[in-house]
N, C-alpha and C positions, 0 to 999 in steps of 0.2 A: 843857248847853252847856259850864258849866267840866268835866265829867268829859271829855267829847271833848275837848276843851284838852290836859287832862295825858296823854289815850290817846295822843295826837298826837305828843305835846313828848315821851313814853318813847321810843315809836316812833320817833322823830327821832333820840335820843339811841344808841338801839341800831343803828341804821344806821349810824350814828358810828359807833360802834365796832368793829362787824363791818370798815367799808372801811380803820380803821384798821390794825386787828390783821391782815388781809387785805394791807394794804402792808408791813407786817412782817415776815408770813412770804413774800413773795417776795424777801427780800434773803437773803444769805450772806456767805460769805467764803471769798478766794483768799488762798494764802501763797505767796510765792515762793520758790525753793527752790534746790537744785543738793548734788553726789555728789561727793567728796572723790574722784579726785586734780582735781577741776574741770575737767574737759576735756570731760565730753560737752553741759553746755550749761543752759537753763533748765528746771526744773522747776514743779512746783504742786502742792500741797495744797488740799483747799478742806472748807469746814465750814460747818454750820447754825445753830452755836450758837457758835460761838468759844473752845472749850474743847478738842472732840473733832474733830482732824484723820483726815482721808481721804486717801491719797496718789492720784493720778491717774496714775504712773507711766510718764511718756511725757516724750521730750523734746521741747519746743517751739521752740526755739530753738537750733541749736547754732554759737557762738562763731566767727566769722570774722575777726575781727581780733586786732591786737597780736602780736607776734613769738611768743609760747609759746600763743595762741590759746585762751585759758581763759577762765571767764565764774564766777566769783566773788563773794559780798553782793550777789546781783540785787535793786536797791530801785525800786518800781513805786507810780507815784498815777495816777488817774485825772484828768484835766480837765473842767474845765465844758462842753466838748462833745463828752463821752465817750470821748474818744481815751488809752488807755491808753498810759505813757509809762515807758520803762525803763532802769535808766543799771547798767552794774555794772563791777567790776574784772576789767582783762584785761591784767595783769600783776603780776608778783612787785617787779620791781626794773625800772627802767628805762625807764618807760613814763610819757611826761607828758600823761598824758589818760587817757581811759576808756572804756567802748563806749556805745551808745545805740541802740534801736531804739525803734518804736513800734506799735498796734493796735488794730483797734478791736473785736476779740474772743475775743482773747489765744489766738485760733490763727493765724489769721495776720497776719505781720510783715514788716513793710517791711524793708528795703535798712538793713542795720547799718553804723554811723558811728562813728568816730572822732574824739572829741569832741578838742582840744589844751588844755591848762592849763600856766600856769605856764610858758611860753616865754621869757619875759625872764629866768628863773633858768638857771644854768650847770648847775648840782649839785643835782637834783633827784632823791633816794633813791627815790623810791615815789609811788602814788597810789593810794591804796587807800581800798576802800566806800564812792562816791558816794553819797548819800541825797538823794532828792526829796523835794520839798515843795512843794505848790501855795498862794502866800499870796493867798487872794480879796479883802484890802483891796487890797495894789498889784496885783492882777490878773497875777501873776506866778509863774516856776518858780523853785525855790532849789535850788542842788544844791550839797551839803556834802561835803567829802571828808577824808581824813587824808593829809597828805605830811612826809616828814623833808627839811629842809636845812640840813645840817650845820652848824655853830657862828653861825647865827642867832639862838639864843634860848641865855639862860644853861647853862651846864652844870648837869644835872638825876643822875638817880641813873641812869638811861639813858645806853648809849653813842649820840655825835656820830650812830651813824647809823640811831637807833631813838629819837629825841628827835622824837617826831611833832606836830605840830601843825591847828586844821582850818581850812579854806579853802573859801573862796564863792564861786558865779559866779551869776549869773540871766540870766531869757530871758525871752522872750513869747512863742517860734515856735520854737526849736529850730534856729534855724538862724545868729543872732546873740545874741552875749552879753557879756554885762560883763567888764572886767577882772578878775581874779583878786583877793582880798581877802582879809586876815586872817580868818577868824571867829573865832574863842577859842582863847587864849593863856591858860589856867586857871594855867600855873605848874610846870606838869608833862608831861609827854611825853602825849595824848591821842588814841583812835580811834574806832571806830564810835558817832559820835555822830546822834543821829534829835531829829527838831523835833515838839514837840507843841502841838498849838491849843486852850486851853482856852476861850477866848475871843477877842474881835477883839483887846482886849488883852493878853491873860494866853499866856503862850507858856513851856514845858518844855523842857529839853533833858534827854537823856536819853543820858549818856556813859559810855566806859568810860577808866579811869585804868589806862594803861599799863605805871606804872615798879612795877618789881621791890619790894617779894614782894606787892603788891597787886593787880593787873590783875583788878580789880573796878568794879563799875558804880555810878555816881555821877548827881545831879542838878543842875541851874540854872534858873535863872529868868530872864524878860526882858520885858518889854512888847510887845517887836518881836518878831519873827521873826527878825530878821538880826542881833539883839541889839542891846546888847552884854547877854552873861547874866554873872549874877553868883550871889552865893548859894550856890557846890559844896556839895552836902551830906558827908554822913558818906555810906561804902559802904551799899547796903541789899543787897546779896550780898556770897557768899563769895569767896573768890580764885577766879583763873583763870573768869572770866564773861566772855564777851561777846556781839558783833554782836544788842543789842536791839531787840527792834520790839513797837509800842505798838498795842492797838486799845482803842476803844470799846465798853461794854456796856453798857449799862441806867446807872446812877451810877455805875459803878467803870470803872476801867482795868487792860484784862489788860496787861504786860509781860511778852514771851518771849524767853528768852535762850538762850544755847549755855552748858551750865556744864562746858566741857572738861576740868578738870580733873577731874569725878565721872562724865565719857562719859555727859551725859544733858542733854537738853535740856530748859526749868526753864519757872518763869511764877510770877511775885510779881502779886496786885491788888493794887490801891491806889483809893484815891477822893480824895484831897488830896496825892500825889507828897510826904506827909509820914512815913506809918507802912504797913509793906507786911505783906501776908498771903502766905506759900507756899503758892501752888494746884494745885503739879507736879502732888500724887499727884488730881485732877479734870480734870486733859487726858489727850490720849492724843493723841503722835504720832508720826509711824512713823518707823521707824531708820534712819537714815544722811541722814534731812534737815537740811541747813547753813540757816544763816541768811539769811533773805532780811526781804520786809516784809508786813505783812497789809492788804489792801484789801478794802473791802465793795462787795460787787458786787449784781447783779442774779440773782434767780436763772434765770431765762430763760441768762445767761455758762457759768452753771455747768452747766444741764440741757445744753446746747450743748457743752462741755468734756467731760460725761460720754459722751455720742454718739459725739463726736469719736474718746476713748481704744477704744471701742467699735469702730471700722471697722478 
């Protein structure tokens, strides 16, 4: 009797593990992508392991709004009812807002919007690389972005009109949102910065420091999501880094960045956003892709994607 027990209770355990490991390998990952001079639109990557990118080579989306019609740091989360949602810059100068579409199989997309930000300002330089963020305690979207307005904040080592700062709005539906908000004011000219959840509490930003001769990628910390973060670390890259995007792996985090100044695109782990490993030379990914964001998808998204490039 006890040996049938334990034949059972294995038996049990190994079926465990089978459905687990079985839900594991049907997940992947999508990167969001786009082709320098940015005018033909969004792109994808996608991978099985988070390391080694595939390009999919197709454009899914091509940019219809904004006066120079460009589509720039495409940042993409998925929602708790699967609806993929995507915000990116589509302008240089001049543009107080940013584009937004959405999907629920990242081929096709709805009717692209013109989000408005920052309307009560007169002299608004820029608005460049919204980033999402879905926070599941307020059951809400956070979309962060960088804009310059001129001699609001102290003079920095940055000129009046490259003294960038980042800014917040949220939603529940994409269709009404908050007023515009500070988000972080670090002391210095600041952009592409990305929100990490390590917990309900524990929240990462993961930023790049603007001013001259540094334009390197820096860290904070916050309880919140909407902050306030505090903490900047010391740079954990070289100069000339940016637009980073964070994913999950086993204990560690990859971070992939643009390291323009060395014409290659980078990726530091870390497991405590305190001491980083260079893991460049263990990816591989294909050339002339800009920075976007990485989502873990379904693989079913991806088998469907590949089909897709296929017809």
């Amino acid at each position: 009797m006890m040996n049938s027990l334990k034949s059972t209770y294995r038996l049990f355990l190994y079926l465990t593990l089978l459905v687990a490991l079985s839900a594991c390998s049907k997940k992947g990952y999508v990167f969001t992508s786009f082709h320098e001079p940015a005018d033909e639109g969004l792109r994808m990557l996608y991978s099985y392991d988070g390391y080694k990118w595939n390009d999919l080579d197709k454009i899914y989306l091509k940019p219809e709004i904004g006066e120079k019609k460009i589509m720039r740091d495409p940042s993409m989360v998925q929602g708790p009812d699967g609806v993929f949602h995507l915000v990116w810059t589509c302008g240089w100068k001049g543009e107080k807002g940013f584009g937004y579409a959405n999907s629920k199989d990242l081929i096709h997309w709805s009717a692209e919007q013109f989000i408005p930000v920052l309307q009560q300002e007169n002299n608004v330089i820029n608005v460049w690389a919204p980033e999402l963020f879905y926070d599941d305690q307020k059951k809400e979207f956070i979309i962060i972005w960088a804009s310059t307005i001129p001699h609001r904040f102290a003079k920095g080592i940055e000129d009046e009109e490259n003294n960038h700062r980042m800014y917040a709005i949220t939603t529940k539906d994409f269709k009404t949102f908050t007023d515009t908000k500070l988000f972080l004011d670090p002391g210095f000219s600041v952009i592409d910065a990305v929100i990490v959840q390590r917990s309900a509490k524990d929240h990462v930003l993961v930023l790049k420091d603007n001013t001259r001769p540094n334009r390197n990628l820096k860290v904070a910390f916050s309880s919140d999501a909407l902050g306030p973060y505090t903490g900047v670390s010391a740079a954990f890259t070289g100069k000339l880094t940016e637009g980073p995007t964070v994913v999950r792996l086993g204990k560690d985090w990859l971070i992939y960045y643009d390291a323009y100044g060395e014409k290659k695109y980078a990726a530091m782990k870390t497991s405590d956003f305190k001491t980083f490993t260079d893991v460049t030379s263990e990816t591989i990914v294909p050339k002339g892709h800009k920075h976007g964001t990485i989502v873990k998808v379904s693989r079913k998204i991806i088998e469907n994607l590949k089909k897709d490039k296929a017809n």
